[in-house]
N, C-alpha and C positions, 0 to 999 in steps of 0.2 A: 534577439529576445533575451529577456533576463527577467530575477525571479519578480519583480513588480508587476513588468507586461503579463507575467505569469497570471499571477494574483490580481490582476485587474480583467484579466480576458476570462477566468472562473466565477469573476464576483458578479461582472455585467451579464455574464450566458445565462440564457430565458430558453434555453434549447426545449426542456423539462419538462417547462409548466409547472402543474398541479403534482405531476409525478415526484417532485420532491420535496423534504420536508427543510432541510438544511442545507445549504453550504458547508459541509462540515470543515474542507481545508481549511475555509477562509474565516469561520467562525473561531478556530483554535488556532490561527495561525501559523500554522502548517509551516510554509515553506520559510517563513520570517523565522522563526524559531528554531527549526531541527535539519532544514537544507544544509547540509554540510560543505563547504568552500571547492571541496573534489569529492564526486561520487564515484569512488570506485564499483559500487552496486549498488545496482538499482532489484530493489524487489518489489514486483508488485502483487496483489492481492486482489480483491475481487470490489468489495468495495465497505462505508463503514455500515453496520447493522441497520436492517431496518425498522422503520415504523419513529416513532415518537421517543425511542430510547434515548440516551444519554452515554450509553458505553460508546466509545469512537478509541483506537490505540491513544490517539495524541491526547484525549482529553485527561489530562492528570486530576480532575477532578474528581473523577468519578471510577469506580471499576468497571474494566473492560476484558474480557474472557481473554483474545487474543494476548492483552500484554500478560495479563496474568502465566498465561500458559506460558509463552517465551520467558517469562522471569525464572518459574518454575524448574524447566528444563534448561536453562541458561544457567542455573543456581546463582541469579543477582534476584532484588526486590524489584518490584515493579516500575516504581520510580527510577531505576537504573536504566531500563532496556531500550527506554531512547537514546540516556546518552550513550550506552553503550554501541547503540546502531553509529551515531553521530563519529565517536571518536575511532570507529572501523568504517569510517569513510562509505558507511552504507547509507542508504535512504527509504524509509518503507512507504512506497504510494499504495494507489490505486485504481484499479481500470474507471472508479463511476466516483469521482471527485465529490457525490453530495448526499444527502443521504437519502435513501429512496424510500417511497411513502409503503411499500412492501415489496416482497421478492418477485409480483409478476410484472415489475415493469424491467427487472434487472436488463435484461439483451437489449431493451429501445436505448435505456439511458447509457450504457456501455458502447453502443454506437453512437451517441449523443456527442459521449468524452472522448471521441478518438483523436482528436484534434489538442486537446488539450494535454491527452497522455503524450500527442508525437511533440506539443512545446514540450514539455516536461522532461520526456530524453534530449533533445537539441540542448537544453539548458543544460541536464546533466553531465551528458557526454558518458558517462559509465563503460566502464572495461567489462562488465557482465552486466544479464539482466536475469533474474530470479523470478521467472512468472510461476505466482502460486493458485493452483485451481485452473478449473475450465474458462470462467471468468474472462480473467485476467491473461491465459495461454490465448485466447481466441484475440480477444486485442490487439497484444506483443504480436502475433503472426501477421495478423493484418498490414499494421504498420512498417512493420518486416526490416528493423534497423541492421545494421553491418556490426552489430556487436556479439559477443557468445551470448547465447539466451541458454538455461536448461530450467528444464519445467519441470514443476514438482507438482504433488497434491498441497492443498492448501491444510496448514497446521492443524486448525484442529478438527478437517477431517480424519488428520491422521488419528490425534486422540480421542474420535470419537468410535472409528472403524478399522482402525489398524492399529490399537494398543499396543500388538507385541513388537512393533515396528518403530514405536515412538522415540527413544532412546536413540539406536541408529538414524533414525531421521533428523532430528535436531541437531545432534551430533554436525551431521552434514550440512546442516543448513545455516551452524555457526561459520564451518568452514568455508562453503561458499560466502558467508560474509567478510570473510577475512583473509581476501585474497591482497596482495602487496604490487 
């Protein structure tokens, strides 16, 4: 498998339906563009926003809370914090590859992707995996690869419920990115 079969076995899946609004990897192209040559981490996430929005991390078009926040607390600009991911051999996916038409279908289409998340590790092979949220932890467990996994809350619950905590959290979450 490599990242085309990748990006062709996302583009043709009908798993969804109606439950989704986007493609979103495949509409920003995702893996063509910010897959990095060696992942050394893999983080994943929950999945991109829902409904009709336009915020997605990858879409540089547009602002998106996530990059923003990682820009913020990273102290790069926005536009930086892909490549920054890229050039620390990290990768940021997601457990629901599309974007979902709202948040009550999240667990069907999260089972939908599981198949697509386990291509997604085999491609990347990653020396850690970063599951952020419930999400995203319930996935990664399922799948159950031979890698270190540690699970985190996902960012910006932390800065929405755990302000005083946010500083040390990124902190960390740089450093899990930038393991050697």
């Amino acid at each position: 498998m490599n990242i085309v079969e990748l990006v062709n076995a996302l583009r043709s899946c009908r798993r969804c339906g109606a439950n989704v609004v986007e493609r979103s990897f495949v509409v920003y192209g995702v893996y063509e563009r910010w897959f990095p040559s060696t992942v050394r981490t893999l983080i994943v996430s929950e999945s991109p926003p829902p409904g009709t929005k336009q915020d997605f991390l990858y879409n540089l078009g547009h602002r998106d809370r996530l990059r923003k926040t990682l820009a913020r607390f990273w102290n790069l600009s926005e536009n930086e914090v892909l490549d920054y991911l890229r050039r620390n051999h990290a990768f940021w996916t997601m457990a629901i590859k599309c974007r979902p038409r709202d948040r009550t279908c999240i667990k069907t289409i999260a089972r939908n992707c599981l198949e697509i998340l386990r291509l997604e590790i085999e491609i990347a092979k990653p020396k850690r995996i970063v599951a952020l949220g419930t999400t995203a932890s319930e996935s990664v467990k399922i799948i159950a690869p031979r890698t270190e996994i540690v699970f985190e809350r996902h960012p910006l619950y932390v800065v929405r419920f755990e302000r005083n905590r946010a500083e040390q959290y990124f902190q960390r979450l740089k450093e899990l990115i930038s393991i050697t």
